[in-house]
MARTI-915244 format. One record per residue: residue in three letters; x, y, z of N, C-alpha, C in turn. Coordinates in steps of 0.001 Angstrom, whole numbers. Layout:
REM residues N
<node "ALA", <X, Y, Z>, <X, Y, Z>, <X, Y, Z>>;
...
//
This chain:
REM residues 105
<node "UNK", <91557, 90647, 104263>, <91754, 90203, 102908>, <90685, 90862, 102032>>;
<node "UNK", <91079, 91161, 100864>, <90247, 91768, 100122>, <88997, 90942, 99236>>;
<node "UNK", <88004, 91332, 98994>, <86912, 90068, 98018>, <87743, 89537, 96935>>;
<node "UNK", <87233, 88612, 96613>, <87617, 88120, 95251>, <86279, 87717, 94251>>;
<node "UNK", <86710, 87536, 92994>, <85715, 86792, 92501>, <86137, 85189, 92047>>;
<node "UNK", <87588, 85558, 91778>, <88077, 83552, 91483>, <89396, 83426, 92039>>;
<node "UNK", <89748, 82607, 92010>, <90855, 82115, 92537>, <92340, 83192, 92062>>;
<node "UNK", <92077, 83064, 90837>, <93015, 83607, 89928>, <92888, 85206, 90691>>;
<node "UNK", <91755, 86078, 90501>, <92310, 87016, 91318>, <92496, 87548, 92918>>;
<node "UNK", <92138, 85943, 93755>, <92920, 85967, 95051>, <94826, 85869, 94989>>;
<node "UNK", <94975, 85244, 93584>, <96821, 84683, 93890>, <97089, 86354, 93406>>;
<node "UNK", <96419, 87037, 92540>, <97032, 88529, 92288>, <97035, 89337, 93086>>;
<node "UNK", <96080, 89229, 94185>, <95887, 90007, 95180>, <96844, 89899, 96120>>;
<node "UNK", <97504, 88139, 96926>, <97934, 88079, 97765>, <99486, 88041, 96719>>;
<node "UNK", <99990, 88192, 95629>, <101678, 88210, 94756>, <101249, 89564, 95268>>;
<node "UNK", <100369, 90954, 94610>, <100865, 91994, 95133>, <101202, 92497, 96327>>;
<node "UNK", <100276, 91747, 97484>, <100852, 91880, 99026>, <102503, 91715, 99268>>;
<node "UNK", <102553, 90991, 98477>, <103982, 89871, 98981>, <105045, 90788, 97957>>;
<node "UNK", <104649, 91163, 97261>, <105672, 92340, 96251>, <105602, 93751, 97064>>;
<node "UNK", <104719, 94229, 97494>, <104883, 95202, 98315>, <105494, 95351, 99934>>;
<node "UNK", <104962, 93875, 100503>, <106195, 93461, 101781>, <107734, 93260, 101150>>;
<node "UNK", <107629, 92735, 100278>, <109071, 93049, 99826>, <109953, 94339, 99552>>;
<node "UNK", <108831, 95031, 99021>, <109582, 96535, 98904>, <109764, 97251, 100426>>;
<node "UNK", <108774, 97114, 100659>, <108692, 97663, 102422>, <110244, 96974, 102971>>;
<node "UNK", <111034, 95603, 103052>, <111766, 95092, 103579>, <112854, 95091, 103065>>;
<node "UNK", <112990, 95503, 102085>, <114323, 96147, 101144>, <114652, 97447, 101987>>;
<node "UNK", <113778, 98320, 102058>, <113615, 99970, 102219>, <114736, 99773, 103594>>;
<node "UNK", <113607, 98881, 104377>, <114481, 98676, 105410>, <115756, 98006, 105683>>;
<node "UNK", <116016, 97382, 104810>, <117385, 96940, 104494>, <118758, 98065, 104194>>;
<node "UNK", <118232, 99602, 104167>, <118916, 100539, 103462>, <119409, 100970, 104886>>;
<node "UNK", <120956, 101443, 104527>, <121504, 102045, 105334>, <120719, 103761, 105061>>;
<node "UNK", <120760, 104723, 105948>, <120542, 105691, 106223>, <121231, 106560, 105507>>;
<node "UNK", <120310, 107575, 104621>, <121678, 108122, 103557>, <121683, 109707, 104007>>;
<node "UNK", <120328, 110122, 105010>, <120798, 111552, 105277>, <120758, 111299, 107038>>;
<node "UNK", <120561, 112727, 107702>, <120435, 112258, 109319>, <118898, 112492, 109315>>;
<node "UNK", <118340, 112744, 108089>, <116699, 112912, 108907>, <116033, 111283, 108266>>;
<node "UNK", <116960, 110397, 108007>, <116491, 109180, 107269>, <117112, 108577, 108553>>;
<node "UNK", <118044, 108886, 108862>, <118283, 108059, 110205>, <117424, 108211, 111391>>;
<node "UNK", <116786, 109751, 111708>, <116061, 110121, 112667>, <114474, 108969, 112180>>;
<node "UNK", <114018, 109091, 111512>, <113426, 107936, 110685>, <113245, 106924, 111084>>;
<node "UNK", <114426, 106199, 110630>, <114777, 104594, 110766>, <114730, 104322, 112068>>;
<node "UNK", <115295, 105430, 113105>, <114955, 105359, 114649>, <113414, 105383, 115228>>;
<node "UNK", <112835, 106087, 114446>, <111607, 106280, 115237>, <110578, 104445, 114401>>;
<node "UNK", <111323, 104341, 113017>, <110216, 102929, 112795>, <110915, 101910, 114239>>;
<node "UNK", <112680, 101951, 114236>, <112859, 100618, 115327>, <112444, 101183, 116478>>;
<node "UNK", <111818, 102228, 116965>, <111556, 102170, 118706>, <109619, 102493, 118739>>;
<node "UNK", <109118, 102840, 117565>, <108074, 103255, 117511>, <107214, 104750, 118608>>;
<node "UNK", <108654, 105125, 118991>, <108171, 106304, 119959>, <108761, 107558, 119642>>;
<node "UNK", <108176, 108946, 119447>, <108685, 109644, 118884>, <109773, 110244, 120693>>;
<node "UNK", <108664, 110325, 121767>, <110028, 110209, 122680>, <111236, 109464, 122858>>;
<node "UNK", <111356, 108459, 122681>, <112754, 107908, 122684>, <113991, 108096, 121170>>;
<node "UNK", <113143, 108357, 120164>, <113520, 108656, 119156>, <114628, 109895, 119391>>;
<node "UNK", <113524, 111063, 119918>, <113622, 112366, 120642>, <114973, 112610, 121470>>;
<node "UNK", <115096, 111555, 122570>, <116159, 110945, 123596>, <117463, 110570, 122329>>;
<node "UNK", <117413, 109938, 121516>, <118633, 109419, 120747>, <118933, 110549, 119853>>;
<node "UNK", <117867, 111532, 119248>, <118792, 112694, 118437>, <119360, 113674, 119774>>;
<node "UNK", <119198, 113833, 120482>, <119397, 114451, 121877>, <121049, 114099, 122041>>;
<node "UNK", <121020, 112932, 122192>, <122191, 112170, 122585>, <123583, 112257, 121577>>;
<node "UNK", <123010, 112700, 120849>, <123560, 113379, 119249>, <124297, 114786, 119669>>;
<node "UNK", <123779, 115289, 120351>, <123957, 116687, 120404>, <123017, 117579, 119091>>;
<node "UNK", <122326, 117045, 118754>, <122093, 118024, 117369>, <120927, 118488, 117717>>;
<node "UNK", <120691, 119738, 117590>, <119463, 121278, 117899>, <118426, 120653, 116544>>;
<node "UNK", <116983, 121552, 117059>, <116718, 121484, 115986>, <116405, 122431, 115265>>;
<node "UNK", <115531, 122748, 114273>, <115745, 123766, 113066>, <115420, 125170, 113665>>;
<node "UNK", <115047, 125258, 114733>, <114601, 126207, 115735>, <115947, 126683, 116352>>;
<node "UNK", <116718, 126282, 116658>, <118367, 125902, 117404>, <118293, 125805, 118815>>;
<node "UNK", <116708, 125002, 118730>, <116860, 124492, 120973>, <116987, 122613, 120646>>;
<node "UNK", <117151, 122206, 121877>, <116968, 120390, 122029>, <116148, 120067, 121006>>;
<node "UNK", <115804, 119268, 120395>, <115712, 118108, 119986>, <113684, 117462, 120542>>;
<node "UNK", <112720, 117717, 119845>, <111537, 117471, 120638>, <110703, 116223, 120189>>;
<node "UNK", <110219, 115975, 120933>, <109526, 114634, 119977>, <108609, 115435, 119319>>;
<node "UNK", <108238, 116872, 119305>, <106950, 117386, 118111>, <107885, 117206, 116988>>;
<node "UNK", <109296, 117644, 117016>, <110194, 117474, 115800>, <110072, 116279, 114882>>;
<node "UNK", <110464, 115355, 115902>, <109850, 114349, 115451>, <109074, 113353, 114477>>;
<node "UNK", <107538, 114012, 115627>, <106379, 113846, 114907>, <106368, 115126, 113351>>;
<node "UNK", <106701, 116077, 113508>, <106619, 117108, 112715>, <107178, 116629, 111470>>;
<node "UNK", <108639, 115636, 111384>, <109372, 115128, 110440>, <108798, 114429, 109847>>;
<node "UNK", <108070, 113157, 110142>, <106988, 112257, 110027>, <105588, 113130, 109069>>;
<node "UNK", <105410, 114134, 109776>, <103984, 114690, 109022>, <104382, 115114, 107763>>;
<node "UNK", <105714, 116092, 108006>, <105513, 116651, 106776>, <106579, 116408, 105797>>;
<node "UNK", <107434, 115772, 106057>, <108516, 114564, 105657>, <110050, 115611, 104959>>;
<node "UNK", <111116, 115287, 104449>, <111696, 116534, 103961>, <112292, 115807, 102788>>;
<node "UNK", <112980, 116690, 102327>, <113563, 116675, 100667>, <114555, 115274, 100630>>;
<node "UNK", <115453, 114966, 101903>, <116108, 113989, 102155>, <115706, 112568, 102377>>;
<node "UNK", <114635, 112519, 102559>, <114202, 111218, 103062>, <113042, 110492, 101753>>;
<node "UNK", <113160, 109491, 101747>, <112553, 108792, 100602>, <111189, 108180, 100685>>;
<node "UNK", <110723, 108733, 99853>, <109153, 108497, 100076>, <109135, 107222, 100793>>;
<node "UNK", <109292, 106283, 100537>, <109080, 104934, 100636>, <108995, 104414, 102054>>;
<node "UNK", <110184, 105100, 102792>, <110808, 104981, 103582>, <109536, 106143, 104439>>;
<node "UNK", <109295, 107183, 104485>, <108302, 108055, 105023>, <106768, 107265, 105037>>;
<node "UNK", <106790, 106700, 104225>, <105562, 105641, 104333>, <105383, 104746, 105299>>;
<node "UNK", <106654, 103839, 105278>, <106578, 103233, 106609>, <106633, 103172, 107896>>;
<node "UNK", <107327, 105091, 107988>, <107186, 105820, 109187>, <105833, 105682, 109457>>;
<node "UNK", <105268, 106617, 108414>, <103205, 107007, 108993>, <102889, 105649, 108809>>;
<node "UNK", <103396, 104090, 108281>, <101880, 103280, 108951>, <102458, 103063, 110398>>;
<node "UNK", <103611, 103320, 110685>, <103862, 102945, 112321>, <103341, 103771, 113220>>;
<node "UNK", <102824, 104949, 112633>, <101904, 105962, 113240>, <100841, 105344, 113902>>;
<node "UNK", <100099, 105270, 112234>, <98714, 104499, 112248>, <99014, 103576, 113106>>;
<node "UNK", <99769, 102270, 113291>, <99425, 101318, 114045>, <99322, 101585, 115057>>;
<node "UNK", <100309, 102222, 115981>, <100065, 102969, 117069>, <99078, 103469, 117259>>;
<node "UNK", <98340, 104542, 116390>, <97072, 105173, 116818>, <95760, 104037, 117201>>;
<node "UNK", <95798, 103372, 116610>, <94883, 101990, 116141>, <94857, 100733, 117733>>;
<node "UNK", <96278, 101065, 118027>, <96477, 100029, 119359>, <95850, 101082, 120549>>;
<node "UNK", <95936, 102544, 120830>, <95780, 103606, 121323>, <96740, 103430, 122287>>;
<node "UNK", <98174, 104006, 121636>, <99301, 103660, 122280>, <100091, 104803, 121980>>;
//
């Protein structure tokens, strides 16, 4: 939790938490509007860029290289994010990064 000095700006602190979990839970409420927003949405529900890796695989779909499907792809999608996918939504990819890195997992 962040300092405060009064009350009044602990309730602003914890409405903006709660306005920004909200946006975060909308985002995720969105159906998938390209396939690299779906590759995405896969890697926030499994949190592994290998199994992620395993389900575009299962796809049949190459990647921009035209071999399988890698979890660097993956991770690579995540780092450097593409024209299709929505910031918002790329955000909540990298904190699932971070958390991961943080658990050392």
């Amino acid at each position: 939790m962040k300092s405060y000095s009064d009350i009044a700006e602990l309730i602003e602190s914890l409405e903006s938490q709660v306005r920004a979990l909200n946006d975060e839970i909308n985002t995720l409420k969105q159906e998938p509007k390209s396939f690299n927003e779906q590759v995405i949405f896969k890697y926030i529900d499994t949190g592994s860029t290998g199994k992620t890796k395993d389900f575009v695989r299962s796809l049949e779909v190459k990647s921009d290289r035209g071999t399988l499907y890698s979890s660097g792809d993956v991770s690579k999608l995540i780092k450097n994010g593409a024209d299709d996918i929505s910031p918002e939504l790329l955000a909540i990819a990298r904190k699932v990064v971070h958390m991961k890195k943080k658990q050392g997992k």
